[in-house]
C-alpha positions in Angstrom: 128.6 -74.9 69.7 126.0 -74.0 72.7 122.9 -73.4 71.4 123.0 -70.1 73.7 126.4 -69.0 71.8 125.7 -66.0 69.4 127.4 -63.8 67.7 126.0 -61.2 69.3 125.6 -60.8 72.6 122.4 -61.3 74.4 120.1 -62.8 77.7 119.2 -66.2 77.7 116.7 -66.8 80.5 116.6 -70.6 81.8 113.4 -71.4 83.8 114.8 -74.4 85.9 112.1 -75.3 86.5 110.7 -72.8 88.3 106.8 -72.0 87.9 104.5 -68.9 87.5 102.9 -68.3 90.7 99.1 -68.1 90.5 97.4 -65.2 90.9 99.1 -61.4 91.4 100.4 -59.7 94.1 98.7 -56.7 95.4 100.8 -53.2 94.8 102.0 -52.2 97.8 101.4 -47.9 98.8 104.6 -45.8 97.6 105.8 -44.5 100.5 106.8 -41.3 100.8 110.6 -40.6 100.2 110.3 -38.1 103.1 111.8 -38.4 106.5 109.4 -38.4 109.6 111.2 -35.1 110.7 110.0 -33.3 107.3 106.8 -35.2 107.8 106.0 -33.8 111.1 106.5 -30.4 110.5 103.6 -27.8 110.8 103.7 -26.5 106.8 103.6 -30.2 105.7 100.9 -31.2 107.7 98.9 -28.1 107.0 99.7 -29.1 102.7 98.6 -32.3 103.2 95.8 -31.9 105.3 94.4 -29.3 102.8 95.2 -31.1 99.6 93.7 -34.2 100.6 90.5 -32.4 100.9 90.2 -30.7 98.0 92.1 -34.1 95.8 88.8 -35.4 97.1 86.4 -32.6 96.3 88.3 -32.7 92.4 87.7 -36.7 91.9 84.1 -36.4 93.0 83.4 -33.5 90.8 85.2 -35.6 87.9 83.6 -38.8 88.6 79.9 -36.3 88.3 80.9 -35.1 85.3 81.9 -38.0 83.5 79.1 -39.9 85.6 75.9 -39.3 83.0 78.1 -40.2 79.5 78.8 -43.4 81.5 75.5 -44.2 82.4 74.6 -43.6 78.7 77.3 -46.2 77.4 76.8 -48.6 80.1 72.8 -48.3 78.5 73.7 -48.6 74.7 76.0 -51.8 75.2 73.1 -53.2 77.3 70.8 -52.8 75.0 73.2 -54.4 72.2 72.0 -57.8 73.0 72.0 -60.1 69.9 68.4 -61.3 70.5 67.4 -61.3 67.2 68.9 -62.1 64.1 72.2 -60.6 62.8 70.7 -57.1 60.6 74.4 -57.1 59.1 75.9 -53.9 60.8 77.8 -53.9 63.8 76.7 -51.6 66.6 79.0 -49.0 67.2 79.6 -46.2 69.6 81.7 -43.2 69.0 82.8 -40.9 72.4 83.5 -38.0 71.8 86.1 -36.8 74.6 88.0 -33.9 73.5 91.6 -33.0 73.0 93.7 -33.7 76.2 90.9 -34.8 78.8 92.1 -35.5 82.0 93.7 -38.7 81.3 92.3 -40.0 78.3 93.2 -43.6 78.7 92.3 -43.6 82.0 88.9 -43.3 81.2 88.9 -45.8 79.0 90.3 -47.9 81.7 87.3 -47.0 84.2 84.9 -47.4 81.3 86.0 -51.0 80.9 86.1 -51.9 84.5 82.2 -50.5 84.5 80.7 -52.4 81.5 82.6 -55.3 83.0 81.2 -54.9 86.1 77.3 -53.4 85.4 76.7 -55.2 82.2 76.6 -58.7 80.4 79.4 -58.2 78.2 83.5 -59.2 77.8 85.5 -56.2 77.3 89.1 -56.0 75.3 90.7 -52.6 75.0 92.6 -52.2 71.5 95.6 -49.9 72.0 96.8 -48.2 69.0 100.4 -49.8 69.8 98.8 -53.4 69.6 97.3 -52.7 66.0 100.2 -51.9 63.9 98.6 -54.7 61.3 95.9 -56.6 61.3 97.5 -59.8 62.4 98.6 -58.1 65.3 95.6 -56.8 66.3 93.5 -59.8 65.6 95.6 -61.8 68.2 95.0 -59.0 70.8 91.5 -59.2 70.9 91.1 -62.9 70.7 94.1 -62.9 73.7 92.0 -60.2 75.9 88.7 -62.3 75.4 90.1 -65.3 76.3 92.3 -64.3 79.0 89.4 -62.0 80.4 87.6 -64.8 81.5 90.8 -67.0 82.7 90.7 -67.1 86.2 94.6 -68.8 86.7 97.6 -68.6 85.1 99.4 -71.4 84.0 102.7 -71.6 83.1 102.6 -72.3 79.4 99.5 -71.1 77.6 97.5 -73.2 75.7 97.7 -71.9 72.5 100.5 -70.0 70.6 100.6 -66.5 69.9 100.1 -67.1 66.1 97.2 -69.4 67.2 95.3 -66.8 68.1 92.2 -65.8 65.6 88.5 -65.5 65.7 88.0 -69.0 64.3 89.5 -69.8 68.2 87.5 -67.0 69.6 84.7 -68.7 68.0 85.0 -72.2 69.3 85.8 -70.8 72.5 82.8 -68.7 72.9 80.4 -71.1 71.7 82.1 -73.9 74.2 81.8 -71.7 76.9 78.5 -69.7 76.4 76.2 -72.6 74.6 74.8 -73.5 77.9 73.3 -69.8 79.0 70.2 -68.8 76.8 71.4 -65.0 77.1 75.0 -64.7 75.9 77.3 -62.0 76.9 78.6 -59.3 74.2 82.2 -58.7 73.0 83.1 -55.1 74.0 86.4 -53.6 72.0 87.0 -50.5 72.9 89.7 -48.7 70.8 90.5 -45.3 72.8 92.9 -44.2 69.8 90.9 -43.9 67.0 93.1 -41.3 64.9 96.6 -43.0 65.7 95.4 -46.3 63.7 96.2 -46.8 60.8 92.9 -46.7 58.2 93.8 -49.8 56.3 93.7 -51.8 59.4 90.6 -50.2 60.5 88.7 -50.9 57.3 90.1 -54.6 57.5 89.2 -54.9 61.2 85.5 -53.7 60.6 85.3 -56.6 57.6 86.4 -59.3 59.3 84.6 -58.7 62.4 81.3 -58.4 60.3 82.0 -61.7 58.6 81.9 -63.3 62.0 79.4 -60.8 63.5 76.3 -63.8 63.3 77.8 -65.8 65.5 80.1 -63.5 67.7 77.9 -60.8 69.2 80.9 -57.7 68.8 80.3 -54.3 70.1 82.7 -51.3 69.0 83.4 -48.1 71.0 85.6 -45.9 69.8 87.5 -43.2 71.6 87.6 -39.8 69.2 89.4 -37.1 70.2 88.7 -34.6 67.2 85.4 -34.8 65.2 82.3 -37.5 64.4 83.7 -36.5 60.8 87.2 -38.6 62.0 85.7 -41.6 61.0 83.9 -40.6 58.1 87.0 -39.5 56.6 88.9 -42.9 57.6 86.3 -45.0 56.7 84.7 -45.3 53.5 81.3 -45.8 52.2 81.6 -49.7 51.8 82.5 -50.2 55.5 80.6 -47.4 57.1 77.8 -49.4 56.0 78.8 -52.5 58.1 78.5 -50.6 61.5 75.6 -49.1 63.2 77.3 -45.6 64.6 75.9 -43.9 68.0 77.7 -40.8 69.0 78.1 -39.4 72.5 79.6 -36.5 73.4 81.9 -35.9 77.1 82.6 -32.7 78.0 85.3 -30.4 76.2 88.5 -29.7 78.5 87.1 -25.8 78.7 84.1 -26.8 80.6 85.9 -29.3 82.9 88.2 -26.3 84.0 85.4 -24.3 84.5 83.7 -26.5 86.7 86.8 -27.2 88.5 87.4 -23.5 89.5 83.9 -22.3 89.8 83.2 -25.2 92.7 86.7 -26.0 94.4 89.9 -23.9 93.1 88.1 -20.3 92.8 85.9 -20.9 96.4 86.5 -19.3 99.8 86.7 -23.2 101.0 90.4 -23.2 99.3 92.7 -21.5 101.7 95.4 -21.3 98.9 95.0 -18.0 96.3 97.3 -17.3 93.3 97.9 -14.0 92.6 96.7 -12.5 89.0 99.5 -13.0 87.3 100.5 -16.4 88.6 96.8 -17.4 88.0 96.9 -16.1 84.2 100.5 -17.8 83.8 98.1 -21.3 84.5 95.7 -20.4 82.6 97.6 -19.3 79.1 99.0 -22.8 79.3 95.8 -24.0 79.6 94.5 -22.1 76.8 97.5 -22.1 74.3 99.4 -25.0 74.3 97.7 -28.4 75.5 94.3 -27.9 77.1 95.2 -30.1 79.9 93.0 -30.2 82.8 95.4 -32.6 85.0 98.1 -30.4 84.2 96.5 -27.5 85.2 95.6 -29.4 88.5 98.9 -30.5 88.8 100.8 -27.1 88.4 97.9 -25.4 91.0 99.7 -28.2 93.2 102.8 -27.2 92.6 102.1 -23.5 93.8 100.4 -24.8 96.5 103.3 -27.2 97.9 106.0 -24.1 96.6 103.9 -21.8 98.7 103.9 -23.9 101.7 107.2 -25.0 101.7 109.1 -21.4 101.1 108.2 -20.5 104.8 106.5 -22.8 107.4 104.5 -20.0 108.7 102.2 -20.5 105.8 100.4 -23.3 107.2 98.4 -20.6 109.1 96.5 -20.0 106.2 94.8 -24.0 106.6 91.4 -24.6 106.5 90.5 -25.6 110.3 87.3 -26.0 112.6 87.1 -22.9 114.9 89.4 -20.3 117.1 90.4 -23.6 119.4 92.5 -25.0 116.4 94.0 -22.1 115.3 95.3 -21.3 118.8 96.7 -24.8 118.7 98.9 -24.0 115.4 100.1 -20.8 116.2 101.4 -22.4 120.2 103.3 -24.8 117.9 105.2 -21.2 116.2 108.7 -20.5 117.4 110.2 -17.6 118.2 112.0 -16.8 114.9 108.4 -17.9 113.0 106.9 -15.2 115.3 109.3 -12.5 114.4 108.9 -13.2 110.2 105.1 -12.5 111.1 106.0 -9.5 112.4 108.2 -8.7 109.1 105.6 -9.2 107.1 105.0 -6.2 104.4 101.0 -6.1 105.6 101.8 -5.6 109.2 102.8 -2.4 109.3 100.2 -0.9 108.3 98.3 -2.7 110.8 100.5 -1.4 113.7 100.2 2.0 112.2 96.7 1.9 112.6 96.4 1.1 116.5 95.7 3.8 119.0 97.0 2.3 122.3 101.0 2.5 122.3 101.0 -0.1 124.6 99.2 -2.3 122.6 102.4 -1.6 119.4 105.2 -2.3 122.0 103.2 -5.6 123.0 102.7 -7.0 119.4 106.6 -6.2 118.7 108.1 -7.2 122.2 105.7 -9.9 123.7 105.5 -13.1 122.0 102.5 -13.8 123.9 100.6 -11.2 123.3 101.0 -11.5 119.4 99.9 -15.6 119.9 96.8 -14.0 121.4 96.0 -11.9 118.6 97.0 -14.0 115.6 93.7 -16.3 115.7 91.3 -13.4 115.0 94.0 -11.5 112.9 93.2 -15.2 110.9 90.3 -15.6 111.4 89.1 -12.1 109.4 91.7 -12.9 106.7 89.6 -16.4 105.8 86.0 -13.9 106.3 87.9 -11.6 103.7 88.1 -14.1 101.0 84.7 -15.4 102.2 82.8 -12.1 101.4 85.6 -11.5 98.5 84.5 -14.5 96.2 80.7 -13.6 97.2 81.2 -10.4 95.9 82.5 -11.9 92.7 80.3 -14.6 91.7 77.5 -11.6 92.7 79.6 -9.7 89.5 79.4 -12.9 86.9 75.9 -13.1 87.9 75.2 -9.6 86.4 77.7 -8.7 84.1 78.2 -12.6 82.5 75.5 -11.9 79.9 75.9 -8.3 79.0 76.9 -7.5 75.4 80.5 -7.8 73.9 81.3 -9.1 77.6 83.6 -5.9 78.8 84.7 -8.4 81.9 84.2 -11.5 80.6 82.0 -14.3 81.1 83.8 -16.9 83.0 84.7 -16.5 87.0 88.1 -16.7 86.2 88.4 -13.8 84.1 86.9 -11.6 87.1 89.1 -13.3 89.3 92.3 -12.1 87.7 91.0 -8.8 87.4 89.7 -8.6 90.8 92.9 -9.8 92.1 95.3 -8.0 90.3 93.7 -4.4 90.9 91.0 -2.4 92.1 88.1 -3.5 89.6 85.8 -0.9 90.1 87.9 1.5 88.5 88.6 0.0 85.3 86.8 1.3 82.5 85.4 -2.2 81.7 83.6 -2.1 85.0 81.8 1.5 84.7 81.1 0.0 80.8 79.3 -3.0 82.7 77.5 -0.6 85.2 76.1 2.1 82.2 74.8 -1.4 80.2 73.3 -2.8 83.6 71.6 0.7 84.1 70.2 0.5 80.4 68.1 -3.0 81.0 64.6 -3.1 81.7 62.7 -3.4 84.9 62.2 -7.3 84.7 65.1 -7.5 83.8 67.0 -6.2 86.2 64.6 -7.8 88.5 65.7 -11.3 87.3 69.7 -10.1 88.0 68.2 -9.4 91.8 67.3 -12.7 92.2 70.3 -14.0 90.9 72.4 -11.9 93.4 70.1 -12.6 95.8 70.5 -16.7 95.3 74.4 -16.2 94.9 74.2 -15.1 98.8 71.4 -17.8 99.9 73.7 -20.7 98.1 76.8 -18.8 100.3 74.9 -18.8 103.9 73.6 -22.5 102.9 77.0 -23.5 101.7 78.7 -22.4 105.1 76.1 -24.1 107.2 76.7 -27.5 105.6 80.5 -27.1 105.9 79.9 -25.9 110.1 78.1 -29.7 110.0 81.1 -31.0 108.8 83.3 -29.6 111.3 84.7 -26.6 108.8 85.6 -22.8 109.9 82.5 -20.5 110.8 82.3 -17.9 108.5 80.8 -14.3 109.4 77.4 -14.3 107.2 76.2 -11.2 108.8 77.5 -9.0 106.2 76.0 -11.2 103.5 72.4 -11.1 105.0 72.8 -7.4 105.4 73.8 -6.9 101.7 70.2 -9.4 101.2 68.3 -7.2 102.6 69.3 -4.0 101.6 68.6 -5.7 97.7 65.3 -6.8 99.2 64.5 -3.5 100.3 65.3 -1.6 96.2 63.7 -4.4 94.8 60.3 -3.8 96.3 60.4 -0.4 95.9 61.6 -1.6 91.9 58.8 -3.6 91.9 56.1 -0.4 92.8 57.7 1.8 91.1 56.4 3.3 87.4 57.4 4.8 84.5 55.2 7.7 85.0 57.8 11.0 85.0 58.0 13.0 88.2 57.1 16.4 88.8 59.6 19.0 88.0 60.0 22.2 87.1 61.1 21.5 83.5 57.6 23.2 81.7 58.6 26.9 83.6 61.8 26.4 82.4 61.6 26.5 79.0 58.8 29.2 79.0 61.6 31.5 80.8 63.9 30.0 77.7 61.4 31.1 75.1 61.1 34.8 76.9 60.7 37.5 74.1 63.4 40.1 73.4 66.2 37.7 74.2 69.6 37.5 72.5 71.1 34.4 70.9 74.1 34.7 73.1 71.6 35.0 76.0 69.8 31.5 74.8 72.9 30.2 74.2 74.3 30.4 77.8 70.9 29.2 79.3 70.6 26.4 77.0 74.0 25.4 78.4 72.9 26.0 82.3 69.7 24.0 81.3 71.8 21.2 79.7 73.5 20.9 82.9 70.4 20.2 85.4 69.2 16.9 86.1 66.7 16.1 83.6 63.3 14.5 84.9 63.3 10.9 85.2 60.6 8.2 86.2 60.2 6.4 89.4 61.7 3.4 87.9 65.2 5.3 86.5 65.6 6.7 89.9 65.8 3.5 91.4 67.5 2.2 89.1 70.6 4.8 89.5 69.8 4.0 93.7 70.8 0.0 93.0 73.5 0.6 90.7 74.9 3.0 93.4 74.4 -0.2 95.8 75.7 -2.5 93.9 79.4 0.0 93.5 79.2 1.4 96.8 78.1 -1.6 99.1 79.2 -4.5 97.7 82.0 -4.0 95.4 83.8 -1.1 96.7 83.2 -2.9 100.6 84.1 -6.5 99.1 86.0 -6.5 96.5 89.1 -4.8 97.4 92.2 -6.6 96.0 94.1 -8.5 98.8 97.4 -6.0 99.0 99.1 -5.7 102.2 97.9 -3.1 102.9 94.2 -3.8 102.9 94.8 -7.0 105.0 96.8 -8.2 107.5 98.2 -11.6 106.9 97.3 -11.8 103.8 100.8 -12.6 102.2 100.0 -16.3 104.4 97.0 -17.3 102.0 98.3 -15.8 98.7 101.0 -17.2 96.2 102.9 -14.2 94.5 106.6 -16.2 92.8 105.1 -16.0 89.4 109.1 -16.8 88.6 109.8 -19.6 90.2 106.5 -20.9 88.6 107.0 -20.1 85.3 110.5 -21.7 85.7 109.4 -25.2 86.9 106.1 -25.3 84.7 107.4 -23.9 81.7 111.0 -25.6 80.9 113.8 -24.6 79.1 115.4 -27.7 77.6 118.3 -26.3 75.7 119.5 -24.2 79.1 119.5 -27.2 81.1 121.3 -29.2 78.5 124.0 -26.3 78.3 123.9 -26.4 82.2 124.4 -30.3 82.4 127.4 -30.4 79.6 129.0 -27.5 80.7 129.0 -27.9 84.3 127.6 -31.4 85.1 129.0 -31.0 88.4 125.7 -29.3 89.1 123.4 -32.3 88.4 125.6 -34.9 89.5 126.8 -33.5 93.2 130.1 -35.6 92.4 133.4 -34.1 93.9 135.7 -35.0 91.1 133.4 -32.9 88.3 133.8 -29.8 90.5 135.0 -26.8 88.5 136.8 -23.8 89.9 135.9 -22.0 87.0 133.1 -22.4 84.8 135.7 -22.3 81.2 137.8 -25.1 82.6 138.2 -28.6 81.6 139.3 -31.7 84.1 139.9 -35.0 82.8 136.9 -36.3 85.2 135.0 -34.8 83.6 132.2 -37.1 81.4 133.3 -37.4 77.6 130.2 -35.9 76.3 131.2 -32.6 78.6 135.1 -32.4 77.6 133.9 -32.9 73.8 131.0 -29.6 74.1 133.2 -27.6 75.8 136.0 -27.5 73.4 134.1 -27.3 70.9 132.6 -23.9 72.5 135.7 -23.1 71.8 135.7 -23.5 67.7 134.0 -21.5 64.7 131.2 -22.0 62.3 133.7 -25.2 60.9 134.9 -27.8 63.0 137.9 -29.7 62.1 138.0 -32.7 63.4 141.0 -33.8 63.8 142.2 -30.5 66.0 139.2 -31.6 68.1 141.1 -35.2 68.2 144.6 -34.1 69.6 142.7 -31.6 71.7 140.2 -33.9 73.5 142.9 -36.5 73.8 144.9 -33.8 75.2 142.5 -33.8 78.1 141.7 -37.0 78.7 144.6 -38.3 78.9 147.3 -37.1 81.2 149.8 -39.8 80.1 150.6 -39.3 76.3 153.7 -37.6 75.6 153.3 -35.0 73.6 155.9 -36.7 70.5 153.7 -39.5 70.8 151.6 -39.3 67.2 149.6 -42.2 67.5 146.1 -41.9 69.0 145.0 -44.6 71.2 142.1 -46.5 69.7 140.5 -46.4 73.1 140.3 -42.8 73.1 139.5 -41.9 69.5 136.4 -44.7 70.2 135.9 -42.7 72.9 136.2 -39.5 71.3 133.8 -40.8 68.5 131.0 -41.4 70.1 130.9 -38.2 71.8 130.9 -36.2 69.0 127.7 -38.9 67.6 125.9 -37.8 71.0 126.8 -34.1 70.2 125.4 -34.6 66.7 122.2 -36.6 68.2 121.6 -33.5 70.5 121.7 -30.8 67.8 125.2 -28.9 67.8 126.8 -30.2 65.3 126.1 -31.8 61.8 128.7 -33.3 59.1 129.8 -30.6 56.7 129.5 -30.7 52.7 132.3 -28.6 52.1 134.7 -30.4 53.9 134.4 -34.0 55.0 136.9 -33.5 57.6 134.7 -31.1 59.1 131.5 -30.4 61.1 129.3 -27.7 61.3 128.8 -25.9 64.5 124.9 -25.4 65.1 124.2 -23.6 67.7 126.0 -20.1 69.1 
């Protein structure tokens, strides 16, 4: 018998002599799947121009904020040198990271490439899936510390997979390291702590403490929940055999924050999601997997949806002045000219001008409406500019206030501010009456605040002008400056000393003898109604909560409808539906889609239905199997389903013929095993020649 015959069938893989080649190849760039002609267009250039920047600005503000928790375990497995004598306890760090961080074993990754790198230390990363036991994981590390410092491949190893243990380690680290008087730690860094399995954990620490005087180990490990994980896991007798160092990344929450305070939520993203379509992101977010990387990807979604449903949307890109935007809107044709002009905001634009001339032009001559678009842009990109001003000058002064009637976070004002016109919600005239209650200083600290909210604006757009960004207009900004200058000097001088009134006459007229009560009644009602007297301080204190409504919020805050804006259904993303349906799937339609018309997934001619009831014999088994069985009750009996699938299937059997092909009941069989794997069915009690029908 060949030694490669079995009874069951299998790959046998002969060598021939053929080698391992040393080293690795590089990984080549995917290329895109796209054709040059989609490629070149102007709403795919404008996407990818734009999303490159701001993938850029999101790595760097993830690499900061996981930047000083690096630098902190980069210190602590430094300062793990063995120099002195083994204390008995193994030194231990626990990183804290949070449910669902951006990509949790990516970190893990970059942390090991760092210590690598920036320390004197050997790093193995333990995988959950490579410690099932403790033999298994045991052969891991030794395998990772050997092979980390294994320059070539060869093509048979030099020792066996069940070879592998720390005795091995052991002879190999003291042959390689006795010559160096500083010797380099062993790094394991287990990123799953929770999935292990607690008796291999308690065995690992043991083992790795019996060896720890002459194998200088170093644990990290990666805890998603709570430091009281691994007081729970481990117990008293092993907790004693590590040193334990916590460190603490930032939560998910705080990530997002960061992420829309500095790049999503900015005037420097040309892209806005509408409040709904924005809260759809968010409850995701929030309610089912704290996900910041999802969150990120489904913004990108919207963004690429919202470029791609017309090309005209690329007139919403970031760009460096007028020039460039006269250069994208020559590239326009004349039917992307004419869906500008359909545009709901436009009307009310053409409404609005005086000259008739000037109507029949922007409807009739294509040239004339080229002319105009790049300013017609241009204050569009100056509206969100003042627009997110405006509402980081709101979280500045209502963040803190009690109860929160707004909320604290930018994006809770956002969806507000977006969805409607926030200064007549109650919460906002609840936020103005507590802002009017706070003391001078204090509402001289919340001036300062505004006032560095516009200073960090004007400095902001300054640094992006270097760069070669769009000029904003900051002229309405310094204005708003210095009208707050202005009230809070005269804030600053002003006293609590009441002003002179006529309220000591009044109540002597009150307090006149021979009057009625219904007399004193009515004047005690027209009294009640007069301004009462109020200090220097109150009065202008009502004077910069008027500003504050009047000049900044009611001027900058108006939600971006078409009919405050022109153009502004290019920069804003509205199709909360089409969102919802590719973030948010629905498994069990698309599985009723794919088995009842597979036609639709497939593209195939011979699947193609005329009706969506019917049945075809081309039709996969799996499909001919659910759809009669659509067909059935609660009970199932199988051999009607029998005749009736082999019935369809095939077109040969004559119809005396009593005898079911083997080939077809197989057939038949393992359909209704997939329909049972998939949930619709499930063997019946009652009747073991039925099945139960699951779903309705």
């Amino acid at each position: 018998m060949d030694v490669t015959n079995s009874v069951s069938k299998g790959v046998f893989v002969f060598k021939n002599g053929a080698s391992r080649a040393k080293g690795r190849k590089k990984a080549q760039p995917c290329k895109s799947f796209l054709e040059n002609q989609v490629t070149k267009q102007l709403w795919f250039q404008g996407y990818r121009k734009d999303w490159d920047r701001l993938q850029a600005m999101i790595e760097k503000l993830q690499c900061g904020s996981y930047g000083k928790i690096l630098d902190d375990l980069l210190a602590f497995v430094e300062n793990c040198y063995f120099a002195q004598d083994y204390d008995g306890a193994l030194p231990t760090a626990a990183l804290l990271t949070g449910i669902n961080q951006i990509d949790h074993l990516s970190q893990f990754e970059k942390l090991a490439d760092n210590i690598r790198n920036n320390t004197f230390s050997n790093v193995v990363i333990l995988q959950s899936r490579d410690g099932s036991n403790i033999k298994h994981a045991i052969e891991t590390i030794v395998e990772g510390f050997i092979e980390d410092q294994t320059s070539d491949y060869s093509e048979e190893k030099l020792l066996r997979k069940n070879q592998l243990n720390l005795s091995v380690l052991k002879a190999w680290y003291l042959e390689k390291q006795h010559q160096r008087e500083r010797k380099p730690n062993l790094t394991i860094i287990l990123p799953d702590f929770e999935l292990f399995s607690p008796k291999v954990l308690q065995d690992l620490i043991l083992i790795l403490n019996s060896y720890g005087h002459s194998l200088p180990f170093v644990l990290i490990f990666g805890v998603a929940t709570a430091i009281t994980t691994i007081h729970n896991v481990l117990p008293y007798h092993v907790m004693s055999k590590i040193k334990l160092s916590s460190f603490q990344s930032e939560p998910s929450i705080t990530n997002l924050n960061i992420l829309l305070d500095q790049v999503l939520l900015t005037p420097y993203c040309p892209f806005h999601l509408s409040g709904k379509s924005f809260k759809l992101l968010l409850d995701i977010f929030l309610f089912y997997d704290f996900s910041v990387n999802g969150f990120v990807q489904g913004f990108k979604y919207a963004y690429l949806e919202h470029y791609f449903q017309r090309p005209i949307h690329a007139l919403c890109s970031i760009v460096r002045d007028e020039d460039d935007l006269t250069v994208m809107v020559d590239q326009l044709t004349a039917c992307e000219l004419e869906e500008i002009r359909q545009l709901p905001s436009i009307r009310p634009f053409v409404e609005s001008l005086q000259d008739p001339q000037a109507v029949i032009n922007f409807f009739n001559d294509d040239t004339h409406l080229r002319t105009v678009l790049p300013a017609m842009l241009i204050r569009v990109h100056n509206y969100w500019f003042t627009f997110h001003c405006a509402l980081e000058i709101l979280r500045s002064l209502v963040s803190d206030l009690p109860k929160a009637p707004l909320g604290k976070q930018l994006r809770d004002l956002y969806c507000c501010a977006v969805s409607s016109d926030i200064t007549v919600l109650p919460e906002f005239k609840e936020c103005i009456q507590l802002l009017s209650f706070l003391s001078k200083e204090e509402m001289l600290q919340k001036i300062k605040a505004v006032l560095d909210v516009v200073l960090n604006y004007v400095t902001r757009n300054d640094q992006l002008s270097m760069e070669g960004c769009l000029l904003y207009e900051v002229a309405p900004l310094e204005e708003l400056a210095n009208g707050l200058a202005v009230l809070a000097d005269e804030l600053v001088a002003a006293t609590y000393d009441l002003l002179p009134g006529e309220q000591g006459n009044d109540q002597q007229q009150l307090l006149s003898p021979g009057m009625g009560r219904q007399e004193l009644r009515e004047k005690l009602l027209t009294a009640a109604r007069h301004n009462k007297q109020e200090s220097a301080v109150t009065r202008t204190m009502g004077r910069l909560m008027d500003y504050f409504v009047t000049q900044i919020f009611q001027r900058f805050l108006r939600p971006p409808f078409s009919q405050s804006m022109p153009l502004i259904e290019l920069f804003l993303f509205t199709d909360t539906t089409a969102l919802r349906r590719h973030i948010i799937g629905a498994p069990r339609g698309a599985v009723h889609t794919a088995l009842n018309n597979p036609q639709y997934y497939t593209q195939c001619d011979c699947c193609a239905l005329e009706d969506s009831a019917s049945i075809v014999p081309s039709l996969p088994d799996l499909s001919v199997a659910y759809k009669l069985h659509l067909e059935c009750g609660r009970m199932i009996n199988l051999f009607d389903w029998l005749q009736a699938f082999r019935t369809v299937v095939d077109e040969t059997n004559a119809e005396e013929e009593q005898q079911v092909d083997p080939k077809i009941q197989a057939r038949f069989t393992r359909a209704v095993a997939e329909l049972q794997f998939l949930g619709f069915i499930k063997t019946s009690k009652k009747k073991t020649d039925h099945v139960t029908r699951l779903t309705w």
